[in-house]
N, C-alpha and C positions, 0 to 999 in steps of 0.2 A: 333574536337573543335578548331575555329581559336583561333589563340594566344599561341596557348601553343607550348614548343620546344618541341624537339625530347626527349628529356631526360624525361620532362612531360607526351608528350603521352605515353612513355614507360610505366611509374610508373601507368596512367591511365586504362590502357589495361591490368595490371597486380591485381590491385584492383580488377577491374571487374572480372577477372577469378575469383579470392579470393572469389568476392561476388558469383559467380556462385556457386563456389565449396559448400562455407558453406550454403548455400539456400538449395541445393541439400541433402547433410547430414541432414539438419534437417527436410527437407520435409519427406524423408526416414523415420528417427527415430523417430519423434515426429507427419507425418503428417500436416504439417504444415507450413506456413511460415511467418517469423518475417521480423520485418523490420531489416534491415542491421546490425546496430548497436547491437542489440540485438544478430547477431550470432558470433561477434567479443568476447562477454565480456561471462568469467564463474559467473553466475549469484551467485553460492556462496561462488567466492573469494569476490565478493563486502561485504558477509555477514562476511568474514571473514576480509577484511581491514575493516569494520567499525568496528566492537565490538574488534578486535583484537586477535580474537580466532577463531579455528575450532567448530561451536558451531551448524552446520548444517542449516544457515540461509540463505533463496537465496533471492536476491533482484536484481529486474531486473534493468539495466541500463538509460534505462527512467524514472525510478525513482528518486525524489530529497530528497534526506533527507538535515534539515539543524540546528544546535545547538543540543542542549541534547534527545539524543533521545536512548532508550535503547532496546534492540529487545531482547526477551527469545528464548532460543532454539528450533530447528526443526520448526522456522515459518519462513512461505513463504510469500513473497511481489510481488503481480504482476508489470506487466509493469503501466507505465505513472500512479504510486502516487506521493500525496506530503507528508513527512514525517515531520515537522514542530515543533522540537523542541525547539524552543523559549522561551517556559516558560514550559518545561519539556515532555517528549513524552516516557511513560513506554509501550510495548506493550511484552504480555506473553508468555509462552511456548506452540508452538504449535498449532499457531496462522493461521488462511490463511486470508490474506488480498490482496482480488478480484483489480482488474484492476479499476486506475482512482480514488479511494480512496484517499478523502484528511482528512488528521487530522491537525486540524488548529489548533496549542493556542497563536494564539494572535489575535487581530482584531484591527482594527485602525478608527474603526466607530465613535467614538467620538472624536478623532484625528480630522478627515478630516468634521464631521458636525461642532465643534470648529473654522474648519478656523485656526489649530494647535496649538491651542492652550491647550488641553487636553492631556495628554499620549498615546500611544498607551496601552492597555490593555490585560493582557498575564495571563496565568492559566494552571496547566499542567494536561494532559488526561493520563489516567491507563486505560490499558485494560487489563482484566486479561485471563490465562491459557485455552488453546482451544477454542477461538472464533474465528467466521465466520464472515467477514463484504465483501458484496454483491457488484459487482459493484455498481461503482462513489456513494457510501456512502462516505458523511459529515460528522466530528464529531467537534463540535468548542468546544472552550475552555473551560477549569473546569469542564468535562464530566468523571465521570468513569463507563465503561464498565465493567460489573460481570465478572464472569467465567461460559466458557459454554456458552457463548449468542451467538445468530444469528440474525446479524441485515440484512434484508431484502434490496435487492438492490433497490438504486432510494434517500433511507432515508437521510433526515438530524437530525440527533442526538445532541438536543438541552439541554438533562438534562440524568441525571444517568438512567443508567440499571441496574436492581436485576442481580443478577445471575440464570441462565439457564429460560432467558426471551429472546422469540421471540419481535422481534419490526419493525416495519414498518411505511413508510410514511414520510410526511416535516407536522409540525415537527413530529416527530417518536415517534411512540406510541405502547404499548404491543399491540401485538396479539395474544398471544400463549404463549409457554413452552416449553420445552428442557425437557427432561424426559431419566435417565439415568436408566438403569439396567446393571449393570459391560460393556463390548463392544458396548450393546445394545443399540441405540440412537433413540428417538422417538420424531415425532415433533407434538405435539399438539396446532391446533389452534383454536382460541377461535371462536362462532359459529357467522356467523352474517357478 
């Protein structure tokens, strides 16, 4: 690389092994491989410097959380979400939240059609205890998600979910049911 000193290259060619190395390790153990950044960071000290406890919460480093945002134990956050607590952000125990997921509570649509002259507008989402939300699912503001729900990847989640209601679609709509018997998890979808 022109421009750079010797001291630079050094640091350069040193990284790079770094990156070699940890590529290598996770290919190995996970099959796989992340981008860079992701094999630098323990995805659940992040869960641990934000809630400020060992609480078993992994959130990947492409991930942005920002303002109040509350995460229940044993849930997982893939890479490249946005976490968006602005006007409050509850999410449950036990949670997995698929890659590219944004929870949005605020919006500024009436801000920016005003000519700024409106607020921006903010509302906090609740998701409750063991849900599923699918790749780049949407949920905008004042939404709460039941317990036990699977919302189907692609959705944008415009109004509340029962609990152990399947839903899918922009906007997202039931299609199904979540049917529990003790371990036993059943997914029934409605026919049609």
């Amino acid at each position: 690389m022109a421009g750079l000193n010797e001291r630079q290259r050094q640091l350069l060619d040193d990284l790079r092994a770094v990156h070699e190395h940890l590529r290598d390790e996770t290919r190995e153990a996970y099959d796989r491989i992340n981008p860079f950044t992701e094999d630098l960071v323990d995805w659940q000290e992040r869960g641990r410097y934000w809630t400020g406890e060992d609480r078993g919460i992994t959130i990947y480093n492409s991930t942005t959380l920002a303002g109040d945002v509350r995460i229940g134990r044993g849930t997982w956050i893939g890479p490249f979400c946005s976490l968006d607590g602005t006007g409050g952000l509850e999410i449950g125990e036990g949670c997995d939240i698929s890659a590219g997921v944004q929870l949005v509570t605020h919006d500024s649509v009436r801000r920016a059609l005003s000519g700024g002259a409106a607020a921006i507008e903010t509302a906090p989402i609740r998701i409750g205890d063991r849900c599923f939300l699918g790749s780049l699912v949407v949920v905008t503001r004042g939404v709460t998600i039941g317990r036990c729900c699977l919302i189907a990847a692609g959705s944008v989640v415009t109004a509340d979910v029962p609990p152990q209601t399947i839903v899918g679609g922009v906007p997202a709509r039931p299609i199904g049911r979540v049917e529990l018997d003790g371990d036993d998890v059943r997914l029934v979808y409605d026919p049609g």
